[in-house]
C-alpha positions in Angstrom: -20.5 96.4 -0.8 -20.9 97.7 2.5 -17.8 99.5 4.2 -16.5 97.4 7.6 -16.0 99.7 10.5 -12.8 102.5 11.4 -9.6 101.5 12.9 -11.7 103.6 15.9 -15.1 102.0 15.4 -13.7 98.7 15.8 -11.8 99.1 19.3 -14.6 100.6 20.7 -12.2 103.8 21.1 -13.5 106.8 23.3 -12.0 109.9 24.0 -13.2 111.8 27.2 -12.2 114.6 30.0 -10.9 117.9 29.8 -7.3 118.1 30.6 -4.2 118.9 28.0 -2.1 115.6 29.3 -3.2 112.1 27.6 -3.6 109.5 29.5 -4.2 105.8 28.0 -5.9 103.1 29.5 -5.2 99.0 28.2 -7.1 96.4 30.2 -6.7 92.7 30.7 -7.6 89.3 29.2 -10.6 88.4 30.1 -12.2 92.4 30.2 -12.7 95.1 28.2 -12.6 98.9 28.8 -15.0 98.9 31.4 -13.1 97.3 33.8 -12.2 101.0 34.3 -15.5 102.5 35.6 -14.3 103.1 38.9 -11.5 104.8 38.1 -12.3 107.4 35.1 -14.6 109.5 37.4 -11.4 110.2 39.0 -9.2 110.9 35.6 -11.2 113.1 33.4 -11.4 116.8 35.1 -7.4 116.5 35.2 -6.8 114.4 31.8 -7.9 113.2 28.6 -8.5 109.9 28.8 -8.4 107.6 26.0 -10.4 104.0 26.6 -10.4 101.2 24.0 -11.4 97.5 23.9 -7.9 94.9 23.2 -9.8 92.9 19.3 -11.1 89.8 20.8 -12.9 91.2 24.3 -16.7 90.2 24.1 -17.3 94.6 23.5 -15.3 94.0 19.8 -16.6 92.2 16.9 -15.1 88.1 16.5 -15.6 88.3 13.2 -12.2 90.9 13.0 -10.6 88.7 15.4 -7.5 87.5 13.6 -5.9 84.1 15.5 -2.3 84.6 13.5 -2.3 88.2 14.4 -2.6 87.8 17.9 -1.1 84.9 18.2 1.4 86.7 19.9 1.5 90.4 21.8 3.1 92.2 18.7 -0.7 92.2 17.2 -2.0 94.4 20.2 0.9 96.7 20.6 0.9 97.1 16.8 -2.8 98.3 17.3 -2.2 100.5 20.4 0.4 102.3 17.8 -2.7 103.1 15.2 -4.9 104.0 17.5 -2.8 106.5 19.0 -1.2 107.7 15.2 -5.1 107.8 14.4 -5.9 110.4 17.0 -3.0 112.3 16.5 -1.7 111.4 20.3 2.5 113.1 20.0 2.4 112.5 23.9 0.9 110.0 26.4 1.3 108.2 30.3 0.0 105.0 29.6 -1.4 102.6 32.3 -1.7 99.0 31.0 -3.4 96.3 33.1 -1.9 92.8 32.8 -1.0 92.0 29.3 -1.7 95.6 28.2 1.1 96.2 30.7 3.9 94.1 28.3 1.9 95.4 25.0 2.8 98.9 26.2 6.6 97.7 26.6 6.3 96.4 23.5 5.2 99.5 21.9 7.2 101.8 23.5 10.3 99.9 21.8 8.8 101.1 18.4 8.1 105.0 19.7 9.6 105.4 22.7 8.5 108.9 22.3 5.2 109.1 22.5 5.3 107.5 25.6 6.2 109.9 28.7 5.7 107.0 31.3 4.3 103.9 31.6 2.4 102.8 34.3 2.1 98.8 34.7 -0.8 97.1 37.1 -0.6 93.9 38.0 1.7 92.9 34.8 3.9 89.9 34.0 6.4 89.2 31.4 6.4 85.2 31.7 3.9 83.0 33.6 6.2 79.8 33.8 8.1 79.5 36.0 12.0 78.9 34.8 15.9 77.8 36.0 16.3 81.1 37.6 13.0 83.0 37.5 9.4 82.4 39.2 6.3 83.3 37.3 4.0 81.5 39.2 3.2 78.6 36.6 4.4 75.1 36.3 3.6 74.0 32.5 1.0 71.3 33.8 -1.0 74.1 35.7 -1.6 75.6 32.5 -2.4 72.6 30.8 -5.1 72.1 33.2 -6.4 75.6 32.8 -6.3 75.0 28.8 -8.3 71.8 29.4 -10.9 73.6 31.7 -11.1 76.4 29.3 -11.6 73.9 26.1 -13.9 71.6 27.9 -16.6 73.7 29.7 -16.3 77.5 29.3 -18.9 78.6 31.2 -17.7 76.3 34.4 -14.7 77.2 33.7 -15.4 81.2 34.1 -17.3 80.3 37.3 -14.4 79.0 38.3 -11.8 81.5 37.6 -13.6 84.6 38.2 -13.3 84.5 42.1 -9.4 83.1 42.1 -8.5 85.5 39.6 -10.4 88.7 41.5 -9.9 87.0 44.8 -12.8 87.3 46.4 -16.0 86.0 46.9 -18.5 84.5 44.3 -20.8 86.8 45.0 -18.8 89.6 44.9 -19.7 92.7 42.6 -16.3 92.4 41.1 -16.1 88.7 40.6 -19.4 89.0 39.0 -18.4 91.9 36.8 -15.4 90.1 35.7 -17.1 86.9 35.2 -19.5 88.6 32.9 -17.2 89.8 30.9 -15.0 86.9 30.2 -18.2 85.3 29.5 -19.0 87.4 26.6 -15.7 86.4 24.6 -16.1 83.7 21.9 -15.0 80.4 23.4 -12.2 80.0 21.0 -11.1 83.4 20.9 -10.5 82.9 25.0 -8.9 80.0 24.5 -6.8 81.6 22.0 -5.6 84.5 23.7 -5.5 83.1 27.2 -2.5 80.7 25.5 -0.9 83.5 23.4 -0.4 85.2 27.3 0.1 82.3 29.3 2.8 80.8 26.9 4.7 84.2 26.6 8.1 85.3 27.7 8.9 88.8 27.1 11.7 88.8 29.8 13.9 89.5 26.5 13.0 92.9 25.7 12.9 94.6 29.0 16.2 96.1 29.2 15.5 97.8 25.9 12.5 99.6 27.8 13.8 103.0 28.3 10.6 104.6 29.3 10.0 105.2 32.7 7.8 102.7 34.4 5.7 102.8 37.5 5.0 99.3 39.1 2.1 99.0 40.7 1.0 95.2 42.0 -1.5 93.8 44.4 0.3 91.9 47.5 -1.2 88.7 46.6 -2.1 88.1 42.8 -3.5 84.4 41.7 -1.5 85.2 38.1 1.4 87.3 39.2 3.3 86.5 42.1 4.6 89.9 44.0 8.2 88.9 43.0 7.5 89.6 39.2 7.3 93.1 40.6 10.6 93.3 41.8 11.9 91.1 38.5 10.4 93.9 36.5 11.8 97.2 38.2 15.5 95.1 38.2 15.2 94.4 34.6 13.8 97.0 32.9 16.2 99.6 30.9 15.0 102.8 32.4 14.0 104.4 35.2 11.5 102.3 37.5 9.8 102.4 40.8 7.6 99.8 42.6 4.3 100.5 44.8 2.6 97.0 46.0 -1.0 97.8 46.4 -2.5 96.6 50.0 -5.3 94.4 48.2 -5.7 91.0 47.0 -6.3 89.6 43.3 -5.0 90.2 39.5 -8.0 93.3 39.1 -7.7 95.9 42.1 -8.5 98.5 40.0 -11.9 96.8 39.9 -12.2 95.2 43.2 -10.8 97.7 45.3 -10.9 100.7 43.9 -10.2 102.7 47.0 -7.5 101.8 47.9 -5.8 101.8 43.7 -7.6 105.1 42.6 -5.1 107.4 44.8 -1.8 105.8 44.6 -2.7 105.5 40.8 -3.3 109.3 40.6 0.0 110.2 42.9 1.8 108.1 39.8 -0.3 110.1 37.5 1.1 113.2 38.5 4.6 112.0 40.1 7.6 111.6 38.4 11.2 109.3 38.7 
């Protein structure tokens, strides 16, 4: 019987750059680690950078997709905490893109101290909007998106690509990001997109004790800029909010210029 792959192996897990301090980097639905590319250049003569792919993304195996297991964001923060047991990581910053963003939270309430800081772009703890809190989401709005999703993926992607970069459909980013939600399984999209969409973390942030940078673009399709400041009030520990001059829920990837150097000056700054 043939052996299935490592803990490692499976998540696609890579290990580059010279420097003593780790540094961890989660993407966002819809990507994988190479939503990145831009920025790593810029990371590895000063840190060890650690890249992996969230089970599910096109890069990872649907066959070790597991629907109950990620049904909600405990699944991906449980396998943020192997990953970094596996490689022996005592000591990280970690920078978590969207949902990587609250799956770092949610790690950091199991071992808070492995986790030096935590650096958040463009995340949200609830898309619906509530009594007292906008998210950005009425519950019909994501209805629709569940409909377009279940009806015609690939128009669907065409679709979401640009509002979700915001920019252009010929854009290198909307294209790279399109091509990448494009190689998810259909159901496994669908899946995840409502495991997100539907979740409310708003719960657990005062137990956050880590510090946490803040970083979010000015205008954000998914995340409305006053999540930002719902964040840094919420939060248990120390926090600090930068909103990035650019526009859509991936600046890292379609404006790389301008996220690159304040994401370094968090790097290296502290609260």
């Amino acid at each position: 019987m043939e052996e299935g792959p490592t803990l490692l192996e499976a998540h696609n897990v890579r290990a580059i750059g010279m420097g003593e301090e780790v540094v961890v980097l989660g993407h966002g639905f819809g990507t994988d680690q190479s939503v990145w590319k831009h920025v790593i250049p810029h990371l590895v003569d000063e840190y060890r950078v650690i890249l992996f792919d969230n089970m599910g993304a096109g890069t990872t195996d649907p066959e070790y997709f597991s629907f109950s297991r990620y049904s909600t964001l405990h699944g991906y923060a449980d396998d943020l905490l192997s990953i970094l047991e596996e490689l022996e990581v005592e000591s990280c910053i970690y920078v978590g893109h969207s949902v990587s963003g609250m799956v770092g939270f949610l790690a950091s309430l199991e071992r808070p101290e492995i986790f030096s800081k935590i650096i958040t772009i463009s995340a949200s703890p609830r898309y619906l909007n509530d009594m007292d809190y906008f998210g950005g989401f009425e519950q019909d709005d994501l209805n629709q998106l569940f409909e377009a999703m279940q009806s015609n993926f690939e128009a669907w992607v065409s679709g979401f690509a640009p509002l979700a970069v915001g920019a252009d459909i010929d854009s290198m980013a909307v294209q790279e990001f399109g091509r990448t939600l494009f190689n998810i399984r259909p159901d496994i999209a669908f899946s995840v997109a409502k495991t997100i969409f539907q979740s409310d973390l708003r719960i657990v942030l005062p137990n956050v004790t880590v510090p946490c940078h803040i970083l979010q673009s000015s205008k954000d399709l998914a995340v409305p800029i006053v999540v930002a400041d719902y964040l840094h009030h919420t939060l248990g520990g120390p926090t600090i909010v930068e909103v990035l001059q650019t526009e859509g829920h991936l600046p890292q990837l379609s404006s790389p210029e301008i996220v690159i150097p304040v994401l370094k000056r968090h790097l290296a700054g502290s609260l």
